[in-house]
VEXSETOR-50144 format. One record per residue (C-alpha): residue in one letter; x, y, z. Coordinates in steps of 0.1 Angstrom, whole numbers, plus 5000, padded with zeros to 4 digits. Each point is the difference from the previous one (the first is absolute). Example, Ala and Ser with C-alpha at 12.3 -4.5 7.8 and 13.67 -1.06 7.14 Angstrom:
<nukes>
A512349555078S501450344993
</nukes>
This chain:
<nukes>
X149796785508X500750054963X497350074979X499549884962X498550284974X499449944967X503249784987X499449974965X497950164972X499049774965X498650134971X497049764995X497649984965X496949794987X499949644994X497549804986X496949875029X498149844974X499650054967X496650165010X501550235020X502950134975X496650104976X498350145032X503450235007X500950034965X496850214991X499950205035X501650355000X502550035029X498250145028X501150295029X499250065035X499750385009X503750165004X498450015042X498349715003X502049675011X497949704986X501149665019X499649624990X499749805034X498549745022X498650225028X497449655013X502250035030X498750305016X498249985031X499750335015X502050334995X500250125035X503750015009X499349795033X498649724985X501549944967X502349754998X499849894959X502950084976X497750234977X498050165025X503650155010X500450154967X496850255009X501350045036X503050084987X498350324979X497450105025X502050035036X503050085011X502149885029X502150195027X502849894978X500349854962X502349904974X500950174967X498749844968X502850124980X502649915028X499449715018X503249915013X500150275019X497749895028X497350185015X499650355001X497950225019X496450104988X497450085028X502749975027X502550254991X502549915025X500049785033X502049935027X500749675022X500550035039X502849855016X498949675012X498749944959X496249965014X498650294990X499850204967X498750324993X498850174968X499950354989X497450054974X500550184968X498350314986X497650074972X498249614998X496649984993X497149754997X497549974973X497850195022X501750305004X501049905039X503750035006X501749755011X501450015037X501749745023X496349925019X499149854961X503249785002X499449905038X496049874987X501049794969X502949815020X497949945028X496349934976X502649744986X501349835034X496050045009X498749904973X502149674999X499949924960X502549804983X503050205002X499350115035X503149785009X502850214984X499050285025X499249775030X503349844997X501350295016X497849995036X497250174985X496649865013X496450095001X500450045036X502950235003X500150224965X498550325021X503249975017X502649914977X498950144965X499950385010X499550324985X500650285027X498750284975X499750014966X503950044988X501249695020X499549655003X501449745021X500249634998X501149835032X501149644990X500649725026X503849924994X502950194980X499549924965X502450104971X498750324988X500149914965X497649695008X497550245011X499750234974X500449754974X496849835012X498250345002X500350004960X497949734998X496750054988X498149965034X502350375005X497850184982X498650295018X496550054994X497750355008X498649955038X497150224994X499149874967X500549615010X498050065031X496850214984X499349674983X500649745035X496849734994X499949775036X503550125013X501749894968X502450315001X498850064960X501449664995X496849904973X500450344985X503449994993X499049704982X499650174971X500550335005X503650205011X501350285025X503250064990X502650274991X501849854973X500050084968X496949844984X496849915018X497549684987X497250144976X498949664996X500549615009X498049754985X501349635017X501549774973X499050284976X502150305001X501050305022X500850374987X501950225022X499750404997X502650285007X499550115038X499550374997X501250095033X503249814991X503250245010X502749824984X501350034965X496849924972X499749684984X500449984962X497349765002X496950165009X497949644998X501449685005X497449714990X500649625011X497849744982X499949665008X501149784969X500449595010X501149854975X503950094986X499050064963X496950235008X503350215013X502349994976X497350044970X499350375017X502750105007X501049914959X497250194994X500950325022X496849945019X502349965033X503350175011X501049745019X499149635004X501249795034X499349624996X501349924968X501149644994X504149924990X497749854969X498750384995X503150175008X501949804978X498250044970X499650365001X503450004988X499950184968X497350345003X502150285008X497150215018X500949845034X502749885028X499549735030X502050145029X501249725021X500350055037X501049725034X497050055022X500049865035X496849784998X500549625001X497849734988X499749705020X498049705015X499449975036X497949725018X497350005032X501249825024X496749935015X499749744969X501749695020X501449844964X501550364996X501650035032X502549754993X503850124996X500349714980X497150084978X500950374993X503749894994X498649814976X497550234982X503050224998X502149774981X497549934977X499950374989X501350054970X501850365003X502550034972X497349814973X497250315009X502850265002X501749904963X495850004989X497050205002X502250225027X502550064984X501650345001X497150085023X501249835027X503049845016X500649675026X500650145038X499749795025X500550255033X497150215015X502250284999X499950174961X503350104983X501250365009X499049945035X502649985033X500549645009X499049824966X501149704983X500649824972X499449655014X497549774976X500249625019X496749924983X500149844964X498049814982X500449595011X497149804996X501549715012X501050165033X496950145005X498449654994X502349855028X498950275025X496949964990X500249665013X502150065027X496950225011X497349725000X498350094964X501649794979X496950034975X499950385003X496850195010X497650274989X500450365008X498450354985X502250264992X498250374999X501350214971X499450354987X498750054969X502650084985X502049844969X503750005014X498449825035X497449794982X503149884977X502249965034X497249835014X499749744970X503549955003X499549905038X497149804991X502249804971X503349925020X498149955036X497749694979X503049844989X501249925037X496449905008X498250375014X496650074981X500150335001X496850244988X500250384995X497450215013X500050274980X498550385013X500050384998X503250145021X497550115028X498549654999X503149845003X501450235027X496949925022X500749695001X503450045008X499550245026X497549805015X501849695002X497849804981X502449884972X502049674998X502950124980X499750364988X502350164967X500750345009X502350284993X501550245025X501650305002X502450235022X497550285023X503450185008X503450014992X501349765027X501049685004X497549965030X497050084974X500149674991X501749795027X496950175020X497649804975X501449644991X502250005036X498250115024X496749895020X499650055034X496349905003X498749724976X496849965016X497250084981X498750325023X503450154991X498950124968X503350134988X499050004966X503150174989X502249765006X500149684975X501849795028X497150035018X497749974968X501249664997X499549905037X503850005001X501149975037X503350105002X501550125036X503549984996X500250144965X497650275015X502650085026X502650004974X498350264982X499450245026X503649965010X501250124967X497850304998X501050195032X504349884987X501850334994X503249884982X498749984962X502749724996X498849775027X496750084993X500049904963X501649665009X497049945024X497750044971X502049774980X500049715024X496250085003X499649954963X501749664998X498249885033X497150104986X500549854963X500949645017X496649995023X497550274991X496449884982X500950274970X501349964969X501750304987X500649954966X500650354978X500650365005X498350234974X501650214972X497450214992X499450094960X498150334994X499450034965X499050354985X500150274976X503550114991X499050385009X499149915041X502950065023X500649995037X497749695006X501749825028X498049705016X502050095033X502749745003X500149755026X497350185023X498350264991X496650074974X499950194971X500250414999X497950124972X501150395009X503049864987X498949954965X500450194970X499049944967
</nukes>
């Protein structure tokens, strides 16, 4: 897969907000973070939890990212070049391609002092199969259950562990999925010191962390802030920053008006609106950067209106793509159509869906609701979705569908999600590994829909998406060995899947970091990965 870093650098300056403002600034000394203190500008609301085998949220990786490390990881500075060892230093793959085993690597420590062996690895895979969370499934895809993990996810000693998978996969699809954040390997001892009720540590690694990264988490505070410490048992090279501090700002202007001010190093969520009209101070860039995450709309299929082809053909047509790209997303985003990102093996270009009101109104009819309906939409509270979600709600009324947004927290909105509860849902996704199977796994793939199923991790099933032959076409093209063949499997999937899926994929992200002109080495992490702080200097 090819990987995107940082493509472009602008010199940004100060533009007017409000006349109120420009006093406000104009009378404000320019403010500095400490030289070892990284001060971010962010909406955090979607965390959840931070233990690596339930966190499933895009900034809730960004900590992950920080506080654990995997058997193997990729280079901040060097993404293309694939992962690399880091716990694991070496491993080899038996004949047959079921089995892999690990050699660990010397001198890595935990927060508590306890070194970290191959018996720590062997728990946190298994406590993440066990403990069943939301990203249980990109572990479990490979034969790991609850009932067999004492047999297939082994650590003979403490130098070696073994993973005995239940068909020959390609190597490289393995390890790429053991770089996702549910990878993380967490402190045995620790983890377990603090079980409550057979939770494995599960509540305390709620808010609390047992890693041997680089930082560990002084403090999270939800939908507040959370401030991440240097691990002192940490045996790699030393941050520069010694404190990295992530406050939750909402609203786009609260972020750029700090980091004008030198209050923040960095802010995350600022608007095209704010980016553009920071053209002029000479204090600060905006790196821009292609990020694998995808916004679309999907549709539950239990809702008998919504589980009309006809319907969702429709809805789709009366989207208007090119009118919210060339608006309040532009430059932020672009139109993509595919479930696969750019950069990734087996994507493509293809956009059938644009805006036509008029044939939208004919399938409308064609489906039986010639006079439209009403439906909720549940959106994040977020500008760029609430003004995506406006933009549904004003091209869906014209062909007859009342549609109202529900508007809530990123953990309120994911709830509902998750819990199949919503009618149509706005949503953005993004790549868990660097394979084309990370997200062909998610919108393609869905071998149980019934409710006990629970396979949370998978939006197919999220959307009560039955799917068997698509399912079948998905596992086919994970266990194909000739990369040639196998990408063309994923691009028939894609356009099978654009012409009768319930989602509407609409944009893939290009990610604008804006931030003091002396900060290097910030990386958002391309198409999969979070962000490295250790990275950063200032």
């Amino acid at each position: 897969m090819t990987r995107h870093t940082p493509s472009r650098t602008m010199r940004i300056g100060a533009a007017l907000l409000t006349a109120a403002l420009l006093s406000s600034t104009a009378l404000t000394a320019q403010a500095e973070t400490p030289p070892n203190m990284l001060v971010i500008a962010q909406r955090i609301d979607d965390i959840k939890t931070i233990d690596p085998a339930e966190s499933f949220e895009f900034s809730g990786a960004d900590i992950s990212r920080n506080v654990y490390e995997p058997l193997v990881d990729f280079d901040p500075l060097d993404l293309d070049a694939g992962y690399q060892p880091k716990l694991a230093a070496s491993w080899e793959v038996s004949e047959d391609g079921t089995q892999i085993t690990f050699t660990m690597a010397e001198g890595h420590v935990f927060t508590s002092g306890n070194p970290v062996t191959a018996k720590d690895a062997e728990f946190s895979l298994r406590r993440a199969v066990l403990l069943n969370k939301t990203p249980s499934f990109i572990l479990t895809q490979f034969g790991f259950t609850p009932e067999n993990v004492e047999e297939t996810i082994v650590a003979p000693d403490e130098k070696t562990l073994v993973l005995k998978l239940d068909k020959a996969y390609a190597v490289s699809f393995v390890l790429n999925c053991l770089t996702a954040t549910i990878g993380g390997i967490v402190d045995m001892k620790t983890v377990m010191e603090h079980e409550q009720d057979g939770d494995m540590g599960n509540a305390w690694l709620r808010d609390n962390t047992a890693g041997s990264g680089p930082y560990k988490l002084a403090s999270w505070k939800p939908n507040e802030s959370y401030t991440l410490d240097l691990n002192p048992e940490f045996t790699g090279d030393a941050p520069a920053m010694k404190r990295v501090i992530v406050q939750h700002i909402q609203e786009s202007a609260t972020q750029r008006l700090q980091l004008e001010r030198g209050d923040v190093d960095i802010a995350r969520n600022l608007s095209p609106e704010d980016v553009a009209g920071l053209e002029s101070v000479d204090t600060v860039k905006v790196v821009d950067e292609l990020r694998g995450r995808l916004m679309y709309w999907s549709a539950n299929q239990k809702n008998e209106i919504l589980s009309n082809p006809k319907v969702i053909e429709a809805m789709k047509y009366a989207t208007d793509y090119q009118g919210m790209q060339d608006s309040f997303l532009k430059g932020q985003y672009i139109t993509h159509q595919a479930f696969l990102p750019k950069t990734f093996m087996g994507a493509i270009d293809d956009t059938p869906y644009t805006l036509d009101l008029e044939k939208a109104k004919a399938l409308l009819t064609e489906a039986g609701y010639p006079d439209g309906f009403e439906v909720t939409i549940g959106v994040r509270e977020a500008q760029d979705r609430i003004d995506i979600g406006q933009s549904l709600q004003n091209t869906w009324g014209q062909i007859g569908i009342k549609a109202e947004l529900v508007v809530g927290t990123g953990a309120q909105t994911l709830d509902t999600y998750r819990a199949r509860q919503h009618q149509i849902s706005l949503e953005a996704w993004g790549p868990d590994y660097p394979d084309p199977n990370t997200n062909a796994g998610t919108f393609a793939y869905n071998p149980d829909n019934s409710d006990e199923a629970g396979a949370t991790g998978l939006l197919a099933w999220r959307n009560a998406w039955a799917l068997p032959e698509m399912s079948e076409e998905t596992l086919a093209a994970v266990v194909e060995q000739d990369s040639a063949k196998r990408a063309k499997m994923y691009e028939d999937l894609q356009r099978e899947f654009m012409a009768t899926s319930p989602f509407a994929i609409m944009f893939q992200q290009i990610e604008q970091n804006a931030m003091q002109n002396g900060v290097e080495h910030f990386v958002a992490g391309g198409a999969t990965t979070a962000v490295s702080y250790w990275a950063v200097t200032k």
